[in-house]
N, C-alpha and C positions, 0 to 999 in steps of 0.2 A: 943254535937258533935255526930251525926249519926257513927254507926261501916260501915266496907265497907264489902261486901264480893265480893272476888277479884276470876277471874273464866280462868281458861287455857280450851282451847279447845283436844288440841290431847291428848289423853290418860286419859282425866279426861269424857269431854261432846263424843267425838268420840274415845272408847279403839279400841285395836287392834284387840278386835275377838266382833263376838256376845255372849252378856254375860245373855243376856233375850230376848225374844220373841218379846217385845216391839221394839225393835232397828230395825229402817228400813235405808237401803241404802241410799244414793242420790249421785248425781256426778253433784258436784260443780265447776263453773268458778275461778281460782284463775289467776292474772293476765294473761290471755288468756290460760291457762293450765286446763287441767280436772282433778277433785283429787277427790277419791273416801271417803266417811266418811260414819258414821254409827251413826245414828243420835237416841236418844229413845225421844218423843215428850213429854212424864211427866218428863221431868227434865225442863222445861222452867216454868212451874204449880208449882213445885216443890220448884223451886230455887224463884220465886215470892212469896210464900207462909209463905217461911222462913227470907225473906226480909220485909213480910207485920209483920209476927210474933215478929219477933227482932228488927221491925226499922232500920234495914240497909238498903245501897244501895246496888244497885249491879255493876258490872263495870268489865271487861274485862281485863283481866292480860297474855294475849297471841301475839304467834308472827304473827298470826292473822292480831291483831292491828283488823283496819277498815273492814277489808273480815268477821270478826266474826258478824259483825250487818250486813253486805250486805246474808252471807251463811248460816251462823249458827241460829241466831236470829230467823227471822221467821219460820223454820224449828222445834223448840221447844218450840216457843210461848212466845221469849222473846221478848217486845221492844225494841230498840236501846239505848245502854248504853255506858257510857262513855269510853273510851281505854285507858289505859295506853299506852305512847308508847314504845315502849318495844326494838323496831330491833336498829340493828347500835351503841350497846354498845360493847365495844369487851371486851373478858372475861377476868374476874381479874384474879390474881396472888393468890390470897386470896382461892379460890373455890366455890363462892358462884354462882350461877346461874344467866346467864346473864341478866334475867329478875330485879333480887333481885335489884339491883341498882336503878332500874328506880321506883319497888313499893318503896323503902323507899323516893325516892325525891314526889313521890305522896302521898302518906297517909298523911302528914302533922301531924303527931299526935292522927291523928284517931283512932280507934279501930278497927283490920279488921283480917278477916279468909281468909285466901290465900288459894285452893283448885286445887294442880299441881301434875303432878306425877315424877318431877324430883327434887324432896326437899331432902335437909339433912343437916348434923349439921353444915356445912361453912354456908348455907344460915342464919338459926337462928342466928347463932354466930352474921352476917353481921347487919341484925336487928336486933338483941340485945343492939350494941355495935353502933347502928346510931344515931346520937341524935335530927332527926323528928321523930322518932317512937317511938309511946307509946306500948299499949299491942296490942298483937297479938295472933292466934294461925296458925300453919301449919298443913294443911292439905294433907299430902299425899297417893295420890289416885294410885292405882295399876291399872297401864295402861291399863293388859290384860283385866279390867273388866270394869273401868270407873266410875265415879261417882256412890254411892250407898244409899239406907237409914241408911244407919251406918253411911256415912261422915257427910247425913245432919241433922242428929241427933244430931253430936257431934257437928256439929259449932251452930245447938240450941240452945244446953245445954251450950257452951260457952258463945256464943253475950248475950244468958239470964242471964247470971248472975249478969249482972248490969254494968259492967266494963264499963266508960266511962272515960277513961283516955285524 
């Protein structure tokens, strides 16, 4: 069973400031609206690199959805990967993040690195306690800076360690 690594857009691939040199602007169509992002193009190298390395896929865990392979995608040099779908869940009672729901009906038991920057302990509890998910880790990424080689170090050193639950 392939791991997944499962990839949010704002705050993880586009933070809220320039955090390195690399990060170039663009102003993207989102349902007929202009929205500014900040895009760095070695994370798309990056994120492929660590997928060829560890045998994962890669896949889309944003409220994005489908605009991350139309905007984001080619802008970092990823191909088009599968989405979760993520919008139109309304938020639990519980705390876990509106996403959380929809990655544990997707993983199916897989093995996967979540990489978001709005995680915390309701989300893990939620898969912890799901009974389609096997192991996991969370990866939570500090908006103001965005994906970094610490995050993709550590889902590395994770997906490497064999776990194929």
């Amino acid at each position: 069973m392939r791991p997944l690594v499962l990839l949010d857009v704002d705050g993880v691939l586009n933070p809220l400031r320039r955090s390195s040199p690399s990060f170039r602007r663009h102003t993207v169509v989102v349902d007929g609206a202009p929205y500014q992002v900040m895009l760095d193009p070695r994370h798309g190298p990056r994120l492929l690199e660590l997928a060829r390395a560890t045998g994962a896929d890669l896949a889309w865990a944003t409220t994005w959805e489908d605009h991350a392979n139309e905007e984001i995608a080619p802008r970092i040099g990823l191909p088009r990967l599968p989405v979760i779908p993520v919008m139109g869940d309304p938020a639990s009672n519980s705390g876990e993040h509106m996403k959380t729901r929809a990655i544990a009906k997707y993983v199916r038991r897989r093995p996967f690195v979540w990489f978001d920057d709005i995680l915390d302990q309701a989300d893990h509890d939620y898969l912890d306690r799901h009974p389609g998910v096997g192991d996991f880790l969370l990866v939570k990424v500090d908006s103001r800076f965005g994906l970094t080689a610490g995050h993709l170090g550590q889902a590395r050193r994770w997906l490497s360690r064999g776990v194929q639950a």
